[in-house]
C-alpha positions as CSV (number, residue, x, y, z in Angstrom):
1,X,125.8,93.5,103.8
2,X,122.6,93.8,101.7
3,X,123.2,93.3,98.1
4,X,119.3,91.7,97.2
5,X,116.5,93.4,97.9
6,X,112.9,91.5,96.8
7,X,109.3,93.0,96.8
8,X,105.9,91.4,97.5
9,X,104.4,92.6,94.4
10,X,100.3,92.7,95.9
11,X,99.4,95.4,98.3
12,X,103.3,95.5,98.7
13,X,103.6,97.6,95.1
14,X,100.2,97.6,94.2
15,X,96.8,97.8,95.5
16,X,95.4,94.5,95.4
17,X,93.2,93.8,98.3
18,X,91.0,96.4,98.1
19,X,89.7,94.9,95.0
20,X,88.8,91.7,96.2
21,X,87.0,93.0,99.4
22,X,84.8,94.9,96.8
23,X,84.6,92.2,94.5
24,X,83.3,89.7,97.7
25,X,80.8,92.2,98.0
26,X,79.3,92.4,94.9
27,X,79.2,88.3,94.7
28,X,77.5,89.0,98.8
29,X,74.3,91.2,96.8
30,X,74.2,88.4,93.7
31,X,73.4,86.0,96.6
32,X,71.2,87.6,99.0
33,X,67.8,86.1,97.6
34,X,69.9,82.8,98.7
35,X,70.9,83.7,102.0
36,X,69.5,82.4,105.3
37,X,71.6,84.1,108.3
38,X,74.6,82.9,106.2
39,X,78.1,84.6,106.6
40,X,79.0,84.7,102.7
41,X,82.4,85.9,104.3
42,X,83.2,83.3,106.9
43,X,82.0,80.4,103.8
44,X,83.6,82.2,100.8
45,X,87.0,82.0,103.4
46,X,86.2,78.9,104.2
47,X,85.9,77.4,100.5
48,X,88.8,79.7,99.7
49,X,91.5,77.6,102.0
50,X,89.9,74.0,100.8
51,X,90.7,75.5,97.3
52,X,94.2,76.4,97.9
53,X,95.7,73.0,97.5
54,X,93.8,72.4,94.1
55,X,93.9,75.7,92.6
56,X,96.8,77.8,94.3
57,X,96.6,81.9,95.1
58,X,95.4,84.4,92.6
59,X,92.8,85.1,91.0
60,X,91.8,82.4,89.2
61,X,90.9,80.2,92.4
62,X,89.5,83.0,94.3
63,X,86.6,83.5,91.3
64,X,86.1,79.4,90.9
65,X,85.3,79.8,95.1
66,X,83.1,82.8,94.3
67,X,81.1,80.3,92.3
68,X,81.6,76.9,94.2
69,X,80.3,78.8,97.1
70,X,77.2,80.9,95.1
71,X,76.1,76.6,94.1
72,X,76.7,75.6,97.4
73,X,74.6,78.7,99.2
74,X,71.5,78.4,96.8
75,X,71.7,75.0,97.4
76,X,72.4,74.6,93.3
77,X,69.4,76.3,92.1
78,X,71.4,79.9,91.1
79,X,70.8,80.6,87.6
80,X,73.0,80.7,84.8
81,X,72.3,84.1,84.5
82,X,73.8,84.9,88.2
83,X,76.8,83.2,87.3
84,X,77.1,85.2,84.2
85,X,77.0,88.0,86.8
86,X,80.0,86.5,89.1
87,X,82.3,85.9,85.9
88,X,81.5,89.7,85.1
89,X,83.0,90.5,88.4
90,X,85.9,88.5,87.7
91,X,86.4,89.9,84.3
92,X,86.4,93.5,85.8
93,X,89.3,92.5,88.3
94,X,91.3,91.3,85.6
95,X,90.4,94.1,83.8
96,X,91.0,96.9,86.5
97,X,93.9,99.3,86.1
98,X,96.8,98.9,88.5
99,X,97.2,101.3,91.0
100,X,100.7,101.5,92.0
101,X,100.9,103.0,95.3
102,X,102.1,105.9,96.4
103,X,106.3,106.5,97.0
104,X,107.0,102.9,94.8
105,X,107.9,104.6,91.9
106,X,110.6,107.0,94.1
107,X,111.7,104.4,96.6
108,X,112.8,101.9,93.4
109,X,114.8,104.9,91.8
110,X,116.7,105.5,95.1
111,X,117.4,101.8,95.7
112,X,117.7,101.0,91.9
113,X,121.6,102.0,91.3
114,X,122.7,100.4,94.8
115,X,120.9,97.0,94.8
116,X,119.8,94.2,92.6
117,X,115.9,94.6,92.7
118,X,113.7,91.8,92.7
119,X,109.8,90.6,93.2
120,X,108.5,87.3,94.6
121,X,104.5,87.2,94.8
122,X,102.3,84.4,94.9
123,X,99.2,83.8,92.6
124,X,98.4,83.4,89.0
125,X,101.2,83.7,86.9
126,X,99.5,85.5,83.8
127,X,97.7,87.6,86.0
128,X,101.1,88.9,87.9
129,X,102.8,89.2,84.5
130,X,99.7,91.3,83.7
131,X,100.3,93.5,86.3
132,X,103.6,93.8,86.8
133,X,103.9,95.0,82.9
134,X,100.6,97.3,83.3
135,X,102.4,98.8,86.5
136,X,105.8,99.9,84.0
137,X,107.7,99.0,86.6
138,X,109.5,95.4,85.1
139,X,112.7,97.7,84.3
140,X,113.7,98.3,88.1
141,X,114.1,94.4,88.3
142,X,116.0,91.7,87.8
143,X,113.8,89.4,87.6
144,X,110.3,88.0,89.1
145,X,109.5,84.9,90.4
146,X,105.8,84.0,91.0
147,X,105.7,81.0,93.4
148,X,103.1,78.6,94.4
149,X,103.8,78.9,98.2
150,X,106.3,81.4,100.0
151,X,107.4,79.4,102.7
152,X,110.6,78.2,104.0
153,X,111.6,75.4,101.6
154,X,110.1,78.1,98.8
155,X,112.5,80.5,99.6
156,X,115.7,78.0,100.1
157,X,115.8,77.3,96.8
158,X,115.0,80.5,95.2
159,X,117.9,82.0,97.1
160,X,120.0,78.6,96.3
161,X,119.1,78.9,92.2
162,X,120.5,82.2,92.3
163,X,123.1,81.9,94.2
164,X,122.7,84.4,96.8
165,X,123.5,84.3,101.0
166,X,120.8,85.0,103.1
167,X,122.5,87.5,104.9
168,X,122.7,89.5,101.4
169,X,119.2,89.3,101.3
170,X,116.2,91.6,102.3
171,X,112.6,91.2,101.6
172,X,109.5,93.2,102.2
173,X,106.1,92.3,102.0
174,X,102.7,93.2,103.7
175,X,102.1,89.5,105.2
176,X,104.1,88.5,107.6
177,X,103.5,85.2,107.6
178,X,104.4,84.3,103.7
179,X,106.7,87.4,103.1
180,X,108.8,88.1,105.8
181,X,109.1,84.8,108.9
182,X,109.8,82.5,106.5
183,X,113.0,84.5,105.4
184,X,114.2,85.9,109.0
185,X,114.2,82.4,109.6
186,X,116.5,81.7,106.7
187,X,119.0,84.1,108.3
188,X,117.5,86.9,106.0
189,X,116.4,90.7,106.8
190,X,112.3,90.7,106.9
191,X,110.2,93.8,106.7
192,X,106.3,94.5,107.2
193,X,105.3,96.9,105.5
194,X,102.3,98.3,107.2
195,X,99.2,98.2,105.0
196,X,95.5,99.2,105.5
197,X,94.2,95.4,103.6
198,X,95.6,92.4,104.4
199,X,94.2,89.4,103.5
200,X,92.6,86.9,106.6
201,X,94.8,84.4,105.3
202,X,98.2,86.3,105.6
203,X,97.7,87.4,108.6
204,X,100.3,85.6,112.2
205,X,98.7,84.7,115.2
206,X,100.3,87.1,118.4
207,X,103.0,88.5,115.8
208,X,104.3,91.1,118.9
209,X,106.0,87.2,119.8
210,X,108.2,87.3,116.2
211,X,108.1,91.6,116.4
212,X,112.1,91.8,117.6
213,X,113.1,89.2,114.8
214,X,112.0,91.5,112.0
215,X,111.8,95.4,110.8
216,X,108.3,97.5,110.3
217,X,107.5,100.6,108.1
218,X,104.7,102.5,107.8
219,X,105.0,104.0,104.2
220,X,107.5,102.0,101.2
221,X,108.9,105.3,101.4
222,X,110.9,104.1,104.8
223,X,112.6,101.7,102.9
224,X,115.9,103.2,101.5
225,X,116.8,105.1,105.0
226,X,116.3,101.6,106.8
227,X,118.7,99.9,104.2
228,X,121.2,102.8,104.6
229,X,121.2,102.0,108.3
230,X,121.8,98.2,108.0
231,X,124.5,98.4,105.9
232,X,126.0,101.3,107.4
């Protein structure tokens, strides 16, 4: 029976992704004079993943890779006035108003009477905050916990702290790899929700292997009639 049900908060409630593919763009024409057959993409990724284990998710690491890798690609001659121009860029994505998507707003009043409501994201902590109160939707949960990985061990111990049985749990998330596997595994209920964006780094090698241990919708919208029919 599903008592808990959690939320990925980026491009789960929110538009998130979007931002930063436009945003790794921008930083793409600030180093063009640098460029020489260069995939800014492929080395922005790549400094990205060595940065993880230093710096964590969120926004704050992916702008210090935005400059570690404008240094690196102009061979540490880019002025300080072009990375004036990248902090700009990451002063606008802090900046930027949230754009709840579509549906949230009405699936969380249908759930919000039957269920303890709850969001797990990854990232910077002030920046989720940030968003999460800019979104005005903090009153439909519990609580939110912003984590520094959402893996297996992650997830134990959240659902330990709080008491709660995996089997009374359901999460869903755009990435199956940090919001959904690591919970079906956990004896959990995982759903993907479907989403236009997903980050490279989110993404599950051959996921059709893992596609009969987990649920899929479309639209956030799905949610409440899929819920009905598990517990029913």
């Amino acid at each position: 029976m599903i008592e808990w049900i959690a939320f990925d908060a980026d491009d789960t409630l929110w538009e998130n992704e979007r931002y930063y593919r436009d945003t790794q763009e921008k930083l793409g024409q600030i180093v063009a004079p640098y460029l020489n057959g260069e995939n800014i993409e492929k080395i922005l990724y790549q400094t990205e993943m060595e940065n993880i284990p230093h710096y964590g998710y969120g926004l704050k690491s992916f702008g210090l890779s935005m400059i570690e890798t404008a240094i690196q690609l102009s061979n540490q001659t880019i002025s300080s006035r072009e990375i004036n121009q990248i902090l700009h860029l990451i002063r606008d994505m802090v900046n930027h108003p949230v754009e709840v998507f579509s549906g949230v707003i009405e699936t969380l009043e249908q759930l919000k009477s039957g269920y303890k409501l709850v969001v797990i994201t990854k990232g910077d902590l002030l920046d989720q905050e940030r968003k999460l109160a800019n979104s005005r939707l903090s009153n439909y949960f519990e609580w939110m916990e912003v984590v520094s990985e959402k893996d297996e061990a992650t997830y134990k111990s959240l659902l330990n702290r709080h008491g709660i049985q995996p089997e009374s749990f359901l999460m869903i998330g755009n990435s199956l790899r940090s919001d959904v596997l690591p919970l079906v595994n956990l004896g959990a209920v995982g759903v993907h929700l479907l989403q236009a964006y997903t980050w490279e780094h989110e993404k599950v090698k051959n996921p059709e292997d893992h596609s009969q241990n987990y649920y899929s919708v479309n639209h956030i919208s799905e949610l409440p009639g899929l819920v009905n029919t598990l517990n029913s």
